[in-house]
N, C-alpha and C positions, 0 to 999 in steps of 0.2 A: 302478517300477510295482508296486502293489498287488497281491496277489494274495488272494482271498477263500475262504474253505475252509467247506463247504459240508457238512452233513452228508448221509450216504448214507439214503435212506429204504429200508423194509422193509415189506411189507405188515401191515398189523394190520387186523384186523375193528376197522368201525367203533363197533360196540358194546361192541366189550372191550377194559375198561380197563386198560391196558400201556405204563410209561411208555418212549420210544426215545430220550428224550434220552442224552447225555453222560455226565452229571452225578450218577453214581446212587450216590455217595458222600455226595450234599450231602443233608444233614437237612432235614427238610419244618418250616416255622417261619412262623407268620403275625403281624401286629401289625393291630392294629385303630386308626386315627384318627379322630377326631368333634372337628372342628371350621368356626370360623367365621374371619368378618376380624378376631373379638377373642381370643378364646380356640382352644386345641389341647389336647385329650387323648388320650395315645399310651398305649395298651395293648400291654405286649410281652409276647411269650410266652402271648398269646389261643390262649383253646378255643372252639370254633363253637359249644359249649355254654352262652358266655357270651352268645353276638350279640344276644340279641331284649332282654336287660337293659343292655345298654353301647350301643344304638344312641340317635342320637336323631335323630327326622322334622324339627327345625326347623335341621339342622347340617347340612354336608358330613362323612358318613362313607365310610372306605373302609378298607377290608380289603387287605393286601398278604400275601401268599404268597410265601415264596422257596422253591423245592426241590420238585419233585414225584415225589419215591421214594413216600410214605407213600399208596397210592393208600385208603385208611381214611381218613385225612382229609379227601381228594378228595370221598370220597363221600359222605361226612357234610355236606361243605358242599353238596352235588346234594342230598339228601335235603331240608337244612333250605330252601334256597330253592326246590326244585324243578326242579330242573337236571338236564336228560335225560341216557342216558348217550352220549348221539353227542356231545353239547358235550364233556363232560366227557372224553372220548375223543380232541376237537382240541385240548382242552388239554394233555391227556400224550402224544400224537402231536407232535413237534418239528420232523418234518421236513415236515409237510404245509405245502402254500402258506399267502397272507395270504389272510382268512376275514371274512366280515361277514356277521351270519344275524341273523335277527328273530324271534323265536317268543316267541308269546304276549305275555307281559310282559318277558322278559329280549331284551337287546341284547349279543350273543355277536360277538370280534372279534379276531384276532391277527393282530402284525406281527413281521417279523422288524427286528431291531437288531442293526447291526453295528457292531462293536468291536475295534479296533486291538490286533494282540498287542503288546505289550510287546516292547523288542528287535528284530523283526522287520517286513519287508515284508508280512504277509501281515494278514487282516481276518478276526475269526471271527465267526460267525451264528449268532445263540440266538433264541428266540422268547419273546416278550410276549406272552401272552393276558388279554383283559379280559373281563369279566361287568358288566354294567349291569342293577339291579332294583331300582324303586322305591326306596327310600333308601338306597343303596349299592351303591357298585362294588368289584369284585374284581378285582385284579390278580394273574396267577399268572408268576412270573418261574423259571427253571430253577436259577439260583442267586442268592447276595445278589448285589446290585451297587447302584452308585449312580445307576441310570437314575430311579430316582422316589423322588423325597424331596421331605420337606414345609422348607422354611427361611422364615424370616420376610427378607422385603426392608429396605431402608433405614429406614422410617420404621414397619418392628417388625411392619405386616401380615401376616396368614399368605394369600398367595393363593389365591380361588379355583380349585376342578378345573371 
C-alpha cells in the first residue's frame, strides 16, 4: 500500500505574497510556446517583458513556469496581465486545496498531482496552478517535471490545449 505524503500548511495572509512550497532551491524559469497543428515556437529562458511581442492571437500560446522562489517574477506576470494579489497568493501557497475562481476575464485553477517517489512506497504532492486570459494560459508548476509537454504525435501534429 501506498502511502501519500502530504505537505503541512501554515498560515499565510491571503494577500501576501510567500512562497510554502518545498522547493525553494529550484530557480524560477519560464518558456513561452505559440503554436498550432503546423507549426511550434518555443521560447526558452522568456522575460514577461517579451509577452506582448512573442504572442500571437491566431496561435495557441502558453506560458509555463517552473519554480516559484522569484516572487519578482510572480509579480511582474500579475502586473502585465492584471492578476490580483490573492490569485497570485494561491499560486505560491502549495498547501492550500484544489481552487477554480472566475474573476473578471482570468480563469484561475489548481490541482494537485501526485507523483511516485522513486524507490519507495510512498506518493508525493505538488501543485499545478493555471491562469487562463484571453490568449494565453499560464502554467505555474513548483519544479520542472514532465507533467506538461508539448510532443508532436504520429503523423508529426502538435496537439491542441
Amino acid at each position: 500500500m501506498r502511502k501519500i505524503k502530504y505537505k503541512k500548511g501554515r498560515k499565510v495572509q491571503p494577500s501576501l505574497l510567500e512562497y510554502t512550497g518545498k522547493h525553494k532551491d529550484t530557480a524560477t524559469e519560464m518558456q513561452l510556446f505559440v503554436y498550432d497543428t503546423n507549426d511550434l515556437t518555443e521560447f526558452d529562458e522568456f522575460k514577461v517583458s517579451q509577452l506582448d511581442r512573442c504572442l500571437d492571437p491566431t496561435k495557441t500560446n502558453w506560458m509555463n513556469v517552473h519554480g516559484l522562489n522569484d516572487i519578482e517574477i510572480l509579480k511582474s506576470i500579475g502586473e502585465h496581465l492584471h492578476v490580483d494579489n490573492f490569485m497570485l497568493g494561491d499560486i505560491l501557497n502549495t498547501t492550500k486545496r484544489t481552487k477554480l475562481e472566475e474573476n473578471h476575464d482570468i480563469l484561475f485553477f489548481n490541482i494537485k498531482s501526485l507523483l511516485p517517489i522513486e524507490n519507495s512506497d510512498s506518493i508525493n504532492v505538488e501543485q499545478i496552478s493555471f491562469l487562463l486570459k484571453n490568449d494565453i494560459l499560464i502554467s505555474f508548476q513548483e519544479k520542472r517535471s514532465d507533467f506538461l509537454h508539448i510532443c508532436g504525435n504520429e503523423s508529426g501534429h502538435i496537439p491542441e490545449l
